[in-house]
C-alpha positions in Angstrom: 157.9 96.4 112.0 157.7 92.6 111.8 153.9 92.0 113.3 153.1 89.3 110.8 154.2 86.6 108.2 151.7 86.0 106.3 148.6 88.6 105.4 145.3 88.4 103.4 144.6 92.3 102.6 140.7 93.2 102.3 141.3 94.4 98.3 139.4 97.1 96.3 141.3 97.8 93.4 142.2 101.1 94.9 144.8 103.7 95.8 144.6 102.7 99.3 144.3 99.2 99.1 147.1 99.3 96.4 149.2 100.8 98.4 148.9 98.8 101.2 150.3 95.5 100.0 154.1 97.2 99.2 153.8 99.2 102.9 152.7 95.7 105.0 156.2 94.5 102.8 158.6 97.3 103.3 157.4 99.4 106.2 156.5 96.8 108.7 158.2 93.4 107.2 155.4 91.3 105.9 156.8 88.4 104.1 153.7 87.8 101.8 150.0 89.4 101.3 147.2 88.0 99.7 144.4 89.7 98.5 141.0 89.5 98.8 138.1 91.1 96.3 134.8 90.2 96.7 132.2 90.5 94.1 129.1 92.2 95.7 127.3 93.2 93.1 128.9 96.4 93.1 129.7 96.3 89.0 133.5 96.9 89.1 135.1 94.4 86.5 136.9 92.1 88.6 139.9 90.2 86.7 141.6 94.0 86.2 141.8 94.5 90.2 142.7 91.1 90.1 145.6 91.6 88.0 146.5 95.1 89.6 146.4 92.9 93.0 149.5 91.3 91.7 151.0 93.8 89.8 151.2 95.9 93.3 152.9 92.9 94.7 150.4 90.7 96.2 151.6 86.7 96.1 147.7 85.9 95.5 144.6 87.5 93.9 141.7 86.4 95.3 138.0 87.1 94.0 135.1 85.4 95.7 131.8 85.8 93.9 129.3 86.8 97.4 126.3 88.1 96.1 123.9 85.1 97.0 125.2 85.1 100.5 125.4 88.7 100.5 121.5 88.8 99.8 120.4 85.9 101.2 122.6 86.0 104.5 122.7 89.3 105.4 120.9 91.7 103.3 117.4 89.4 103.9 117.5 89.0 107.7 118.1 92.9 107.8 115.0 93.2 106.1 112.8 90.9 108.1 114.1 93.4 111.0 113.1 96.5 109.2 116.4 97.7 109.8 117.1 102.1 109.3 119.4 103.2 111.1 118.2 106.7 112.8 114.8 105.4 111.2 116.3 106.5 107.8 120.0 104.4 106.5 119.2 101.2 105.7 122.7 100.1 106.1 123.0 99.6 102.6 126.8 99.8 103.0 127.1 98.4 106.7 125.6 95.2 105.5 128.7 94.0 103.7 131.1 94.5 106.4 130.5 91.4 108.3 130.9 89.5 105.3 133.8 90.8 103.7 135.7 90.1 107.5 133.7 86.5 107.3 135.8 85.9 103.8 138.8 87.5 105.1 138.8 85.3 108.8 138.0 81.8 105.9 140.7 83.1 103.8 143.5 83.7 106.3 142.8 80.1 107.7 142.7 78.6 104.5 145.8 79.9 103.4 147.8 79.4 107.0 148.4 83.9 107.2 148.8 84.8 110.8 147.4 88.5 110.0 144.4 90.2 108.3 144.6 93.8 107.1 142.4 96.3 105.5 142.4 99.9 104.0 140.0 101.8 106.7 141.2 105.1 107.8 140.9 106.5 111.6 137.4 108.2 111.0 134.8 106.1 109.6 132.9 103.3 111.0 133.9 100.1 108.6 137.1 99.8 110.4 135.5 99.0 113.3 133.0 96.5 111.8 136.1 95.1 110.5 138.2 94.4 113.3 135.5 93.9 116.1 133.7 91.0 113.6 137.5 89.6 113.0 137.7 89.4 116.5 134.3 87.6 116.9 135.3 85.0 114.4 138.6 84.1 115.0 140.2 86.4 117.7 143.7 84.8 117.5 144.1 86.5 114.2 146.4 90.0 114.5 144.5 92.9 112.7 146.5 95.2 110.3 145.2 98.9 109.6 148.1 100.5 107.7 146.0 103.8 106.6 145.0 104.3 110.3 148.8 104.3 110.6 150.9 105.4 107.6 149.4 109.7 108.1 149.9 110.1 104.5 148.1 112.2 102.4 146.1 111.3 99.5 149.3 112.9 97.3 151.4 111.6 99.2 150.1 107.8 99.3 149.7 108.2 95.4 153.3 109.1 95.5 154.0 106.2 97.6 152.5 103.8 95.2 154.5 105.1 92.5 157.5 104.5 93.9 157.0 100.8 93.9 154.8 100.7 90.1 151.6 101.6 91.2 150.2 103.8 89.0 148.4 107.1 89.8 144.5 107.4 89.0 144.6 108.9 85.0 141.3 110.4 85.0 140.8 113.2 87.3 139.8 111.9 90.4 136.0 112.6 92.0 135.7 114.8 94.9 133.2 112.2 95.9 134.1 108.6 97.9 131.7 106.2 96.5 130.3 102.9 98.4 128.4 100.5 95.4 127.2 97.1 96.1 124.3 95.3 95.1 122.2 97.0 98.1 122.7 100.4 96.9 125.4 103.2 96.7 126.4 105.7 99.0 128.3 109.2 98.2 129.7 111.7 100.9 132.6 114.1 101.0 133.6 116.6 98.5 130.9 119.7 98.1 128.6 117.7 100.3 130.6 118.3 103.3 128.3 121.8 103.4 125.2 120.9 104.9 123.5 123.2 102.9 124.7 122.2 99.6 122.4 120.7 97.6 123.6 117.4 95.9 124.3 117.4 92.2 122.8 115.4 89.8 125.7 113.9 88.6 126.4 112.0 91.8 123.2 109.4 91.4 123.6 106.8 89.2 120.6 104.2 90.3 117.9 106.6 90.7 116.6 109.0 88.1 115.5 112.7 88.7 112.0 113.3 89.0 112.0 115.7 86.0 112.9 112.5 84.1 111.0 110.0 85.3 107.9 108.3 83.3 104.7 110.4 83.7 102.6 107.3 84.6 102.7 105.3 87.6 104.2 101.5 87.6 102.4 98.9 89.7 105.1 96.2 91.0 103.4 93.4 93.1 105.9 91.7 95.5 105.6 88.3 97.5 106.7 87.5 100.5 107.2 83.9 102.3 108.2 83.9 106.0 109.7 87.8 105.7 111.2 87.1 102.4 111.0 88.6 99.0 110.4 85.3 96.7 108.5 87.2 93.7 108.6 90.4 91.8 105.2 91.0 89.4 103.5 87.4 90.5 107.2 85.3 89.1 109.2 83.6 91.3 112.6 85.2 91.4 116.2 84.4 92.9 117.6 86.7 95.5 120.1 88.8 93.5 118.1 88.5 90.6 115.0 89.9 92.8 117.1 93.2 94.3 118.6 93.7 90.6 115.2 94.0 88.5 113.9 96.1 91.9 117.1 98.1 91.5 116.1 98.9 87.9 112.5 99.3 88.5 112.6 101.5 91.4 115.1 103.8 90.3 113.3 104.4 87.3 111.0 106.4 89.2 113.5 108.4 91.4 112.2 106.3 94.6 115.3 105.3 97.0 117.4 108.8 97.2 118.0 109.8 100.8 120.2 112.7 102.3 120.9 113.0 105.7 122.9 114.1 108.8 124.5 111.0 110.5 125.8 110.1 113.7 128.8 108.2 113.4 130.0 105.2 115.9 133.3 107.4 116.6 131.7 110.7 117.3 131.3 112.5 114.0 128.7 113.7 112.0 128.6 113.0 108.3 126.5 113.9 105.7 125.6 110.7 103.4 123.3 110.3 100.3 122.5 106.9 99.8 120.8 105.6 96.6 119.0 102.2 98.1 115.7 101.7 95.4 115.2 98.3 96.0 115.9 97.9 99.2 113.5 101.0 100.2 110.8 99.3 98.7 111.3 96.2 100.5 111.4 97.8 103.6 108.4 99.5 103.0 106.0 96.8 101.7 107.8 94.0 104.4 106.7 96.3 107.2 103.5 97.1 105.3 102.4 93.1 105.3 104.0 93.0 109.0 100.7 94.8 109.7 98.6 92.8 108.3 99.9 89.5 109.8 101.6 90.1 112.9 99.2 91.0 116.4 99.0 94.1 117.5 101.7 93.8 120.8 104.1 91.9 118.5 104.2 95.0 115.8 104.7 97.1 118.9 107.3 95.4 120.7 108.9 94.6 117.5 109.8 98.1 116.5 112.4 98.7 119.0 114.2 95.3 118.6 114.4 96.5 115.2 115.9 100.2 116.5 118.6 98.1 118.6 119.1 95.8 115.4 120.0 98.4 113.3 122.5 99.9 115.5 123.9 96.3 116.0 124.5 96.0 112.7 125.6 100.0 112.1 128.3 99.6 115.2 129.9 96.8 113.9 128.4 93.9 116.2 127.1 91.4 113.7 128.5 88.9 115.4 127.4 89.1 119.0 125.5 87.9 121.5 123.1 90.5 121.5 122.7 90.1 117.7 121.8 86.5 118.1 119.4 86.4 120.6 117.8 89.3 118.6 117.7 86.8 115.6 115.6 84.2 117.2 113.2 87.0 118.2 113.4 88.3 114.6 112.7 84.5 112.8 109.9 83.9 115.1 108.1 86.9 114.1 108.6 86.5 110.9 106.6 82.8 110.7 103.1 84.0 109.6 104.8 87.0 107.2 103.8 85.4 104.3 101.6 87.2 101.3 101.9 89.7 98.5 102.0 93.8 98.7 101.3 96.5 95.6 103.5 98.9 95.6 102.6 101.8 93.2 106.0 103.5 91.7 105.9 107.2 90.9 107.5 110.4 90.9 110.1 109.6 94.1 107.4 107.4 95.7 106.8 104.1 96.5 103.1 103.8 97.8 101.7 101.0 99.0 98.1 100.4 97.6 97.1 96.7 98.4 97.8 93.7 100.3 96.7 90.3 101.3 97.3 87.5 102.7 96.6 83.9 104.1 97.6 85.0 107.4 95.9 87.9 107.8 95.0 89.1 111.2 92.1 91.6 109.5 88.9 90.6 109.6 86.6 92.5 107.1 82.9 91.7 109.1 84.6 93.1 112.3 85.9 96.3 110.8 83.2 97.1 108.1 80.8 100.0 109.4 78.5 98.2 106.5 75.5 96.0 107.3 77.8 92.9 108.1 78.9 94.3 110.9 79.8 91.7 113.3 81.5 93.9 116.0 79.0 93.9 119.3 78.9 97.4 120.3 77.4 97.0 123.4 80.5 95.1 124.8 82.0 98.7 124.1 80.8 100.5 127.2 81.6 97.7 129.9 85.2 97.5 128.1 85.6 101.5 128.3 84.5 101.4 131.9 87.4 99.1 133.2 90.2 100.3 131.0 89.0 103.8 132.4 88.7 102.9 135.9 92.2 104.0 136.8 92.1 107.3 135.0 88.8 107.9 136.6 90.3 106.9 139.8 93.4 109.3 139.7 91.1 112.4 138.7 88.4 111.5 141.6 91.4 111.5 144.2 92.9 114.7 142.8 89.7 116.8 143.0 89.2 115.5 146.8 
């Protein structure tokens, strides 16, 4: 099935992926694949995929070290959104979508390959992020899904690969499938397809139990400039360097588990458990400082751009109109967002205790029931009277 020359294959290291560059070459007649890796934090030691890359018959390995951008470009303007999808996922996993097709779309240009391909099965969501941000970026470019295709099963893929020296996974393979980036972790399938299973321990990794976290509380001061995490206990901190510490810190306590019942873009329900400590925290404190600094209709309105962000960004339309306009909204808020939150760490929670700011929009001589009250109270009654007026008006009419 000739649909392509040349192809640069989205690259993990595993079965799948592996056994997608000999299938593009001898099932449908690609000439040449390339692979791509990219390095998002996720912790996987990255010359051995390499190597497997071209051991499985790949022309070129590729590893791009993304992390900075990862954080800075897409994890970061997530956060100044506030972004949980069905108020709980904070797309943790979603995030690195668009990116990974961004590298795929500069790869396949750089490199002259007519084709992109990726490892994405019928029923999840990635392999829609995948192809519809491909599209957005360079929609002359063919998109390849051979495990959408091939209806293999997992023995029978791993018996594909061997065929052509791919080796089969030694160790006894997890029941689990495992997402890890720098954001976080996420872990469904295997027992946790029953609903009423309870998780078992051995499936976290970033977060500790609560039996086994410290028995006193850890305060962590974060700053923010224009919406963004800058400092981590009053030190100015890089981006990856910022979520890594928080990572540690967070999960130290247990804070950042989260189980739930998901609605998937193509129609299914799924149960995840995402481990996202740092980024939980951020959310939290960022919205926290939100309400001291942004006016009252701004915080209001803001909350549903930030519901219909989330699901731009969980459906795959990073790159869309929609998703742009929503990004000017977004920065504009975010001017005045600038200050520091406490966040007290401590047995699963993450509390906020304190803020301030330079911006702040609270005014301690209007709110103080203390002698420096400032607040006229007699304006009270005239204001009460008009906003009332319509109220009173409706009730008088429906009496007669």
């Amino acid at each position: 099935m000739g649909r392509a020359n040349k192809v640069v294959l989205a690259y993990s290291g595993g079965v799948d992926t592996s056994v997608c560059i000999p299938y593009l070459k001898q099932e449908w007649g690609i000439q040449e694949v390339i692979t791509l890796a990219a390095d998002l934090g996720q912790g996987d030691e990255l010359e051995p995929i390499r190597q497997k890359a071209i051991q499985s018959g790949a022309s070129q390995s590729l590893v791009v070290d993304a992390k900075d951008s990862f954080v800075k470009d897409y994890a970061f303007p997530a956060l100044q959104a506030n972004t949980l999808y069905e108020n709980r996922y904070p797309l943790s996993t979603a995030l690195a979508r668009p990116l990974i097709a961004k590298l795929l779309v500069e790869a396949a240009e750089q490199y002259g390959a007519d084709a992109v391909a990726h490892g994405c099965t019928g029923k999840g969501n990635d392999q829609v992020r995948f192809d519809v941000s491909i599209a957005a970026l360079n929609p002359n470019l063919k998109v390849l899904a051979p495990a959408r295709e091939w209806g293999m099963s997992r023995e029978e893929t791993i018996a594909y690969g061997e065929r052509f020296g791919i080796p089969a996974p030694v160790k006894k393979k997890s029941p689990y499938s495992i997402d890890r980036n720098l954001l976080g972790r996420s872990i469904e399938a295997g027992p946790l397809e029953d609903p009423w299973t309870e998780p078992l321990e051995e499936i976290y990794v970033m977060t500790k139990a609560i039996a086994d976290t410290p028995d006193e509380p850890e305060y962590v001061e974060i700053g923010f400039e224009k919406g963004i995490p800058t400092s981590l206990k009053g030190e100015a901190i890089a981006p990856v360097q910022l979520l890594q510490q928080l990572n540690q810190l967070a999960g130290n306590h247990g804070v950042g588990r989260i189980d739930m019942l998901e609605n998937r873009l193509v129609g299914i329900k799924s149960r995840e458990i995402y481990e996202v400590p740092a980024l939980w925290v951020l959310i939290q404190a960022h919205r926290d400082l939100e309400s001291l600094t942004l006016t009252a209709d701004v915080t209001h309105y803001k909350r549903g751009i930030e519901e219909t962000f989330s699901q731009l960004i969980y459906n795959g339309l990073w790159y869309s109109p929609l998703k742009a306009a929503l990004d000017a909204f977004i920065q504009q808020t975010q001017e005045r967002v600038t200050g520091t939150v406490r966040v007290k760490l401590f047995k699963g929670n993450a509390a906020i205790v304190g803020r301030r700011s330079d911006k702040s929009l609270y005014t301690p001589d209007l709110a103080t029931y203390g002698a420096d009250d400032k607040f006229d109270h007699q304006a009270a009654e005239g204001f009460i009277y008009v906003w009332g007026l319509p109220t009173r008006i409706w009730s008088q009419q429906g009496r007669g």
